[in-house]
C-alpha positions in Angstrom: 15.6 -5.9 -25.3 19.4 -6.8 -24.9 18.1 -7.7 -21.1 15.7 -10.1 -22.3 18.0 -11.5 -25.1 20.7 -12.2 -22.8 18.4 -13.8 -20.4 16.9 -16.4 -23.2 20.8 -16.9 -23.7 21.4 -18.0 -20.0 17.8 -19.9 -19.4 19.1 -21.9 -22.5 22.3 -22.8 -21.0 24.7 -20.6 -23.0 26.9 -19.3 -20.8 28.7 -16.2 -22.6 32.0 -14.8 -21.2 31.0 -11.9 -19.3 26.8 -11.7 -19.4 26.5 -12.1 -16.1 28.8 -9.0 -15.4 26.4 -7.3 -18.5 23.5 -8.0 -17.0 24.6 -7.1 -13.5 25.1 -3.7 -14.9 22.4 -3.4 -17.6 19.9 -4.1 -14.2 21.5 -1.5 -12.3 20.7 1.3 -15.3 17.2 -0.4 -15.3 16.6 0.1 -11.9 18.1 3.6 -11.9 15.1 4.5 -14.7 12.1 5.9 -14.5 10.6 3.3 -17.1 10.1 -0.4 -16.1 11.5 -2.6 -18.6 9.7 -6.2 -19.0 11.8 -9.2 -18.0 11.7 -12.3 -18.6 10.1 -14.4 -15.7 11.8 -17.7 -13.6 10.2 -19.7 -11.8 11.0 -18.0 -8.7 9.5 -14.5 -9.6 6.1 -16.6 -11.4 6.1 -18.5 -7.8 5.6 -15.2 -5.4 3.9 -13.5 -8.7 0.7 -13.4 -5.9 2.3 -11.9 -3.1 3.5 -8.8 -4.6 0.4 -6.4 -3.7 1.5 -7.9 -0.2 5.2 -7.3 -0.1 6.9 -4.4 1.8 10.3 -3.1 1.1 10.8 -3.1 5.2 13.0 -5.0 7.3 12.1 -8.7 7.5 11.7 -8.5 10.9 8.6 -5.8 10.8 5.0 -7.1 12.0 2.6 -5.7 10.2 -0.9 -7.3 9.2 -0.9 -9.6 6.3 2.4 -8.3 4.8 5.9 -9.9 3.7 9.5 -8.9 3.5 10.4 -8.9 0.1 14.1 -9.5 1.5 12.6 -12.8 3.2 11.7 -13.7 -0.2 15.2 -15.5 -1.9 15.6 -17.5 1.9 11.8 -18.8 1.4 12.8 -19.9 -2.4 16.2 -21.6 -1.3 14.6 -22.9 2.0 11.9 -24.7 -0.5 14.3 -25.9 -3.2 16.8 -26.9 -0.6 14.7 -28.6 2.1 11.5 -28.8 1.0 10.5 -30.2 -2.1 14.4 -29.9 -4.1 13.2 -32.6 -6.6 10.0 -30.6 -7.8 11.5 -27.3 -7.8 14.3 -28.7 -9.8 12.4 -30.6 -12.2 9.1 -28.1 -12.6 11.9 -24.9 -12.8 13.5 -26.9 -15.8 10.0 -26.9 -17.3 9.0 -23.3 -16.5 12.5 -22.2 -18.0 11.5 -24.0 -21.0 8.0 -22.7 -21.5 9.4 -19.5 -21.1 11.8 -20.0 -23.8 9.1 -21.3 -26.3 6.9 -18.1 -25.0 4.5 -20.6 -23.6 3.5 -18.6 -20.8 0.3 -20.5 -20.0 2.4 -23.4 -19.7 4.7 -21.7 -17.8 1.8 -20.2 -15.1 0.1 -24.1 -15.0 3.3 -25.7 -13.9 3.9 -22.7 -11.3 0.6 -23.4 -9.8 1.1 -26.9 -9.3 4.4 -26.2 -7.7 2.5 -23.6 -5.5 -0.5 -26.6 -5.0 2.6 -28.5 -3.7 4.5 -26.3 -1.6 1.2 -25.3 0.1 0.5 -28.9 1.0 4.5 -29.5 2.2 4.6 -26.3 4.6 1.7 -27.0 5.8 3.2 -30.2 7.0 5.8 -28.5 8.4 4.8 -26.2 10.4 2.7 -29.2 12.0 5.8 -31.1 12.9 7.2 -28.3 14.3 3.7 -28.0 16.5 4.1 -26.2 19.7 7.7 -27.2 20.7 10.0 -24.6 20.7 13.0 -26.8 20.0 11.4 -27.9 17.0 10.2 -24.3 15.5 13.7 -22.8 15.9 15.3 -25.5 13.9 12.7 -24.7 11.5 13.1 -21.3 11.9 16.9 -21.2 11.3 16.0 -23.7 8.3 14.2 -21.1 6.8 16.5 -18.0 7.5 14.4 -15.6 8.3 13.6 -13.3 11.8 10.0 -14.2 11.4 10.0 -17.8 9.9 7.3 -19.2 11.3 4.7 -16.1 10.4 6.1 -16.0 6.9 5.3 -19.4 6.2 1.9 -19.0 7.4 1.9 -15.8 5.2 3.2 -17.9 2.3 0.3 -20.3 3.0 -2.7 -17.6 3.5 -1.7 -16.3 0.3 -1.4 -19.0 -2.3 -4.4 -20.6 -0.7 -6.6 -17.8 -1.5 -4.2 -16.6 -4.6 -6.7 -17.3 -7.3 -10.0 -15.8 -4.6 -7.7 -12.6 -3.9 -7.0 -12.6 -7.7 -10.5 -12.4 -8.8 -11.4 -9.6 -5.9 -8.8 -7.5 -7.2 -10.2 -7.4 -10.6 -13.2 -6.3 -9.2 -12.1 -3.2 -7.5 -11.7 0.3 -9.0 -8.1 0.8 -9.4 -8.2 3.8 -7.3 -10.8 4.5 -4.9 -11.0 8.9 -5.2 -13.7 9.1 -2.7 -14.3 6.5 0.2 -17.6 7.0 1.9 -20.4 5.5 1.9 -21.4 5.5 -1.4 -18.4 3.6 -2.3 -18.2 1.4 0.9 -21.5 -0.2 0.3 -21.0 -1.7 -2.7 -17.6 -3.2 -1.0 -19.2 -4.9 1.4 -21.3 -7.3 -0.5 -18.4 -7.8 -2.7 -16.8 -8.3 0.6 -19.2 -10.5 2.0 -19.5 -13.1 -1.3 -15.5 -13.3 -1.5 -15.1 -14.5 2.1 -18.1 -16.6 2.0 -18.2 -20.6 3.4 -18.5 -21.2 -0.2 -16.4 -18.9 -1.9 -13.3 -20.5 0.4 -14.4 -24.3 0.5 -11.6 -25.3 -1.8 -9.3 -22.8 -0.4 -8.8 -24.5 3.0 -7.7 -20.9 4.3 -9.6 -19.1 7.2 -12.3 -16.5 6.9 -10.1 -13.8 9.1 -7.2 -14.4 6.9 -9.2 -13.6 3.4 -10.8 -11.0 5.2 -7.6 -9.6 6.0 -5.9 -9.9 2.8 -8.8 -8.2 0.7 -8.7 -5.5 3.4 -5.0 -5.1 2.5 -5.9 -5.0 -1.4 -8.9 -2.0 -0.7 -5.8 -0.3 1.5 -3.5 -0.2 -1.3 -5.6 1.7 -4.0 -7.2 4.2 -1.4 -5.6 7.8 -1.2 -5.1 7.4 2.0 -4.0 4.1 4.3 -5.8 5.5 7.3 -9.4 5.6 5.0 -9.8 1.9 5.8 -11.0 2.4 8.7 -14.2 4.0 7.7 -15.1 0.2 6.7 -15.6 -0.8 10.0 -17.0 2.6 11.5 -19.7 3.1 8.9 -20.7 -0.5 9.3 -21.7 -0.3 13.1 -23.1 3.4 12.1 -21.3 5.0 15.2 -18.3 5.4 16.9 -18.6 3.2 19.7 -16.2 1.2 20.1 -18.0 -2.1 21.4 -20.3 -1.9 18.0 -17.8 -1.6 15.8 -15.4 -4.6 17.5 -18.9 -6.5 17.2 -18.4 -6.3 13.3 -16.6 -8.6 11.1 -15.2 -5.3 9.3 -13.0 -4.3 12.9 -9.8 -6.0 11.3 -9.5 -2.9 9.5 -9.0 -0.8 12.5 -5.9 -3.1 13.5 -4.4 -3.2 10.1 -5.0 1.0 9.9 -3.0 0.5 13.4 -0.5 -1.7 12.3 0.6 0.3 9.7 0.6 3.7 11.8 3.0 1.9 13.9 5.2 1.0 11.2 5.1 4.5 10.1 6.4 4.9 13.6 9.3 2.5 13.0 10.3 4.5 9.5 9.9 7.8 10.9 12.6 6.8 13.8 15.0 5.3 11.0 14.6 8.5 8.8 15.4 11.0 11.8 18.5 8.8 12.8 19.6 9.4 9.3 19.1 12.8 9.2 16.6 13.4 6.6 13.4 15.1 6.2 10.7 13.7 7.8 7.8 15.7 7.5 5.7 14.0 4.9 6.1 10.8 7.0 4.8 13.3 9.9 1.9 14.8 8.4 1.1 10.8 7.3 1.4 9.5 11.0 -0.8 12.7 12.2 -3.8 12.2 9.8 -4.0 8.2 10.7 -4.4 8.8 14.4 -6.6 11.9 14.2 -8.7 9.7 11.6 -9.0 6.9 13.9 -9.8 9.3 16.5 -12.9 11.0 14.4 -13.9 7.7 13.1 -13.6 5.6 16.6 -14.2 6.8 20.0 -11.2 6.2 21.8 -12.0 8.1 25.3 -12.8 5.3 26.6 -10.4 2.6 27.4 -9.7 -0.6 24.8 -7.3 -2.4 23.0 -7.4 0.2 19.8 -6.8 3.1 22.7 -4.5 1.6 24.2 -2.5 1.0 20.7 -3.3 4.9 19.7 -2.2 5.8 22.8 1.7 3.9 22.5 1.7 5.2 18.5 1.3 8.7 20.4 3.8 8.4 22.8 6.2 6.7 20.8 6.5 9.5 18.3 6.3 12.2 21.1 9.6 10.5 22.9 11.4 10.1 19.1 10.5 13.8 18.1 11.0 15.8 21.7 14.8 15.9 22.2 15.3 16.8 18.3 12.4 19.7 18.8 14.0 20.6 22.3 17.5 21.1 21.2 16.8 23.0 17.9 16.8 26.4 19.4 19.9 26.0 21.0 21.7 25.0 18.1 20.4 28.4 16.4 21.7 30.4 19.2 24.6 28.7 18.9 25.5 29.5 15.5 24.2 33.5 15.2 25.5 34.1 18.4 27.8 37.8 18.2 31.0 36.4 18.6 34.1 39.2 19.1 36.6 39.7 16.3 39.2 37.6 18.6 37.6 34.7 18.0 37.0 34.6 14.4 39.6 33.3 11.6 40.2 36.4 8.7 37.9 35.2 5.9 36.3 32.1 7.8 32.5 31.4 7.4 29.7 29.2 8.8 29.9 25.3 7.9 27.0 25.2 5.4 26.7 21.7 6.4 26.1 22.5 9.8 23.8 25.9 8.7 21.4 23.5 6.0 21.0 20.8 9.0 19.7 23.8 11.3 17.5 25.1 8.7 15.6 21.9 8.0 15.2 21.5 11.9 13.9 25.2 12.6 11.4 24.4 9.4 10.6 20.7 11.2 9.8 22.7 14.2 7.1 24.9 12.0 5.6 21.8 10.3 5.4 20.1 14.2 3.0 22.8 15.0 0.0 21.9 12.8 0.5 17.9 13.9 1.5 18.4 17.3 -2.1 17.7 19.5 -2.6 14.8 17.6 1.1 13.8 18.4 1.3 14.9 22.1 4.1 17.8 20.6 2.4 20.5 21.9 4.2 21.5 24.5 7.6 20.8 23.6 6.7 23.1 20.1 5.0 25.6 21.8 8.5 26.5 24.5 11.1 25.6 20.9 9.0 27.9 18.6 9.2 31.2 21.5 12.2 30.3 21.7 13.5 30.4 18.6 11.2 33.6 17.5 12.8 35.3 20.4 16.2 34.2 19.4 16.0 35.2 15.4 14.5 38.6 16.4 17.3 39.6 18.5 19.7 38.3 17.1 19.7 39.1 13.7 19.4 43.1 14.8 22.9 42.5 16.8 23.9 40.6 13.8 23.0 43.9 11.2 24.5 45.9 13.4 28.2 44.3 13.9 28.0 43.8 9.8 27.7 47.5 9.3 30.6 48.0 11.1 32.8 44.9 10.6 36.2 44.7 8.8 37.8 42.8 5.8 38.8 40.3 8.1 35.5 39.5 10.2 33.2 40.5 7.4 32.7 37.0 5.6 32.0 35.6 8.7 29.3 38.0 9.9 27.9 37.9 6.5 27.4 33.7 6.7 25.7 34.4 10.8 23.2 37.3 8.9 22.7 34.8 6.2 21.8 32.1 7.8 19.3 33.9 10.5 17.3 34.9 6.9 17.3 31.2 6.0 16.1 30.3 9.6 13.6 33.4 9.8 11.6 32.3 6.6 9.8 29.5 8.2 9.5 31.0 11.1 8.4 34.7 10.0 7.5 33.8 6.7 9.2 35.0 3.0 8.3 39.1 2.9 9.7 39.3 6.3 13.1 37.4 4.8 13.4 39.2 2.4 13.4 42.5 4.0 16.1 41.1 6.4 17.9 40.5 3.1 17.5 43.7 1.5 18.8 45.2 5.0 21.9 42.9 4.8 23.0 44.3 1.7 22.6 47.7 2.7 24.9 46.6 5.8 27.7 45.3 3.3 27.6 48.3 1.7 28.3 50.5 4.8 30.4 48.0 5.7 32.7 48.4 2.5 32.8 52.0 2.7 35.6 54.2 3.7 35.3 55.1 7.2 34.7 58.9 6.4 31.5 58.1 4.3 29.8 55.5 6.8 27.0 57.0 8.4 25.4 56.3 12.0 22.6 53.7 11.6 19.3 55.3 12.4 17.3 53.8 15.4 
C-alpha cells in the first residue's frame, strides 16, 4: 500500500524529499518476499504487458525461439521514446499516467494500444531502411543498444502484432497441461489450426510461422515439462520418421524443444563456473534429449541430429574434466599423511571438504544421465576410482585414528569425517553410518591411556 501511495505521489508530480530512496528500498523488501505486491502500472510496463509469457531472465545476447531479454527491455523503451516516436510516447505516457491516477485503467490499456498500433507501424519502417546494408543495421543496432537489436525488434513486432490473437489462445488453454498425449494434443491442434488461420491473422499482418511459433511457446510454458512439446509434432505425422514429421506444420516444435535444450546447455556451463549445484539442470538437459530421441528417430542423419548431437557433445566436454579430476581431489584430501606434516590441532578446510562432497555426489547423479549425455565413460573410470579410493582409505584412516595423539588427532578426525560424507553417495547412508559408529569407537581408543588401548582385531 505505502508502494502504491508513493507511486500516485510521483505520477502526480509531487516530488517528496527522499521517496525515491523509500521506494528504492521498499522494492528491494518486495522483491526479497515471497508474496507479489500489486503496483501501479506506467506506460512502459502496460507497453511490454504482452511480452511477458515471452521474456527470459537470460543474457540479452541468448538465441532462443521466439523469446526476449527482459534486460533488452528499458534500451527498447528509451530507443522508442528517444528515436522513434519521442512526441507520442511523451504525450500518450502523460495520458496513461493520468488514467492511472483516476484508476481509469481501460483508458489507460486503449491509449497503450494505440501507442503499440504506432510503434508497430514506425519499426517496421525501420528495419526497412536499414534493408540489407550492413552499415545501415549497425547504426541501427547501436541505436537500439542491444546485442541482438535487429531480432528483438522483429520480436517486438511478431508479438504486438499478434498480441490480442496470442491473448485470446491463451485464454483458451488449460493453465496447466498434467498429462500431454494424445487425448490432450488433439484438441490443440484445431485450436491450433483456427488461431493461425489466413483469417484469423488477416488484420495482424504477422506471418503464419511466427504465430505458430509463439502459441507453441505459450503450450511450452504450462506443460510439466519443456521437452513434452515435441510430442506435437511426432504424434501428428504418427511415427518417428523424421522426413514425416519435418513434412508437418507442427515440426517448429522440435526446434524450439532444441533451442531451449541448448540454452539449458549455456546455464548449465555458467552454473558449473560458479560452483554450484547443477544436477537438477542435469537431470533437465538429460530427459529433453532422451525425449527427442524416443519421440524422433535421430539415427539417421538431419538437421535435428545434427543439433542433438552438438547439445550432446557440448555438455560431455563442459562436464568431463570436472568428473575426471574429482577422484583426485578425494585422494588428495584423505590421503595418510605422517605426524611431521601436520599442524597440532589443524583440520581439513571445510570449504575445500563441502566442494568435494557435492562433486563425488555430482559424480553419482552423472551415472543415471550419462548415455544420454555421452558421460559414460568418463563416470564409469571416476566412480572405480573413487569406490576404490574411499574403501581403502578410510581403513588406513580408522586405523592411524586409533592410534593418533592429542596433537594429530583433530586432523585425522576431519580426513575420517570427511571420507563418511564422501562414502554416503557413493555407498549409500547404512554403510556411512557404520563408518561413523567405527570412528567413534576409534576416538575412544584413541583417548585412552596407553595401558588400556587394545590391538584392533583384523
Amino acid at each position: 500500500m505505502l508502494v502504491q501511495q508513493l507511486e500516485r505521489s510521483l505520477l502526480g508530480g509531487e516530488e517528496g524529499a527522499g521517496n525515491d530512496l523509500v521506494l528504492q528500498e521498499l522494492r528491494r523488501a518486495i522483491r526479497s518476499d515471497v508474496h507479489e505486491v500489486p503496483r501501479i502500472g506506467d506506460a512502459a510496463r502496460l507497453f511490454f504487458a504482452p511480452f511477458e509469457p515471452f521474456l527470459i531472465d537470460g543474457p540479452a545476447d541468448h538465441k532462443r525461439i521466439g523469446r526476449i531479454a527482459r534486460v533488452s527491455l528499458e534500451p527498447i523503451w528509451a530507443w522508442i521514446g528517444r528515436d522513434l516516436i519521442p512526441a507520442e510516447v511523451k504525450a500518450l505516457g502523460d495520458d496513461v499516467h493520468r488514467a492511472l491516477l483516476a484508476d481509469d485503467h481501460n483508458r489507460a490499456n486503449q491509449l497503450v494500444r494505440t501507442l503499440q498500433d504506432r510503434s508497430i507501424r514506425r519499426i517496421r519502417d525501420a528495419v526497412a531502411e536499414a534493408g540489407s546494408d550492413e552499415k545501415s543495421r549497425r547504426r541501427l543496432a547501436v541505436q537500439v543498444g542491444t546485442p541482438r537489436a535487429i531480432e528483438d525488434l522483429d520480436t517486438i513486432v511478431s508479438i504486438l502484432s499478434l498480441r490480442e490473437v496470442l491473448a485470446d489462445f491463451g485464454k483458451r488453454l488449460p493453465s496447466q497441461f498434467r498429462t500431454f498425449e494424445r487425448e490432450q494434443i488433439e484438441p490443440l491442434w484445431v485450436l491450433l489450426d483456427a488461431t493461425t488461420s489466413p483469417s484469423a491473422l488477416e488484420r495482424t499482418g504477422a506471418r503464419k510461422t511466427d504465430a505458430f511459433a509463439y502459441c507453441l511457446i505459450l503450450v511450452m510454458n504450462r506443460l510439466a515439462a519443456p521437452w513434452q512439446l515435441v510430442r506435437v509434432a511426432s504424434r501428428a505425422a504418427d511415427g518417428d520418421d523424421t522426413a514425416r514429421i519435418a513434412d508437418t506444420p507442427y515440426a517448429a516444435a522440435v526446434g524450439i524443444v532444441l533451442g531451449e535444450a541448448e540454452n539449458m546447455v549455456g546455464e548449465l556451463r555458467t552454473e558449473v563456473k560458479a560452483g554450484r549445484p547443477v544436477v537438477s539442470m542435469l537431470k533437465n538437459i538429460h530427459d529433453s534429449a532422451r525425449e527427442l530421441r524416443s519421440e524422433i528417430n535421430m539415427s539417421f542423419d538431419s538437421p535435428w541430429s545434427r543439433q542433438l548431437a552438438a547439445i550432446r557433445n557440448d555438455v560431455s566436454a563442459l562436464l568431463k574434466s570436472e568428473i575426471e579430476t574429482t577422484p583426485g581431489s578425494v585422494r588428495r584430501l584423505l590421503r595418510p599423511r605422517p605426524n611431521k606434516e601436520i599442524a597440532p590441532g589443524s583440520q581439513l578446510d571445510p570449504l575445500d571438504v563441502e566442494q568435494t562432497e557435492a562433486r563425488v555426489a555430482f559424480i553419482c547423479a552423472c551415472r543415471h544421465y550419462a548415455a544420454e549425455l555421452a558421460l559414460s565413460e568418463a563416470t564409469m573410470r571416476a566412480h572405480s576410482e573413487l569406490t576404490h579410493i574411499l574403501d581403502t582409505g578410510t581403513k588406513i584412516l580408522l586405523e592411524s585414528l586409533r592410534q593418533a595423539g592429542n596433537d594429530d588427532r583433530p586432523f585425522r578426525l576431519s580426513q575420517l569425517e570427511a571420507g563418511i560424507r564422501f562414502c554416503r553417495p557413493v555407498f549409500g547412508a547404512e554403510y556411512a553410518g557404520t563408518l561413523a559408529k567405527a570412528a567413534e569407537v576409534a576416538v575412544l581408543a584413541a583417548a585412552a591411556p596407553p595401558a588400556e588401548r587394545k590391538p584392533a582385531r583384523a
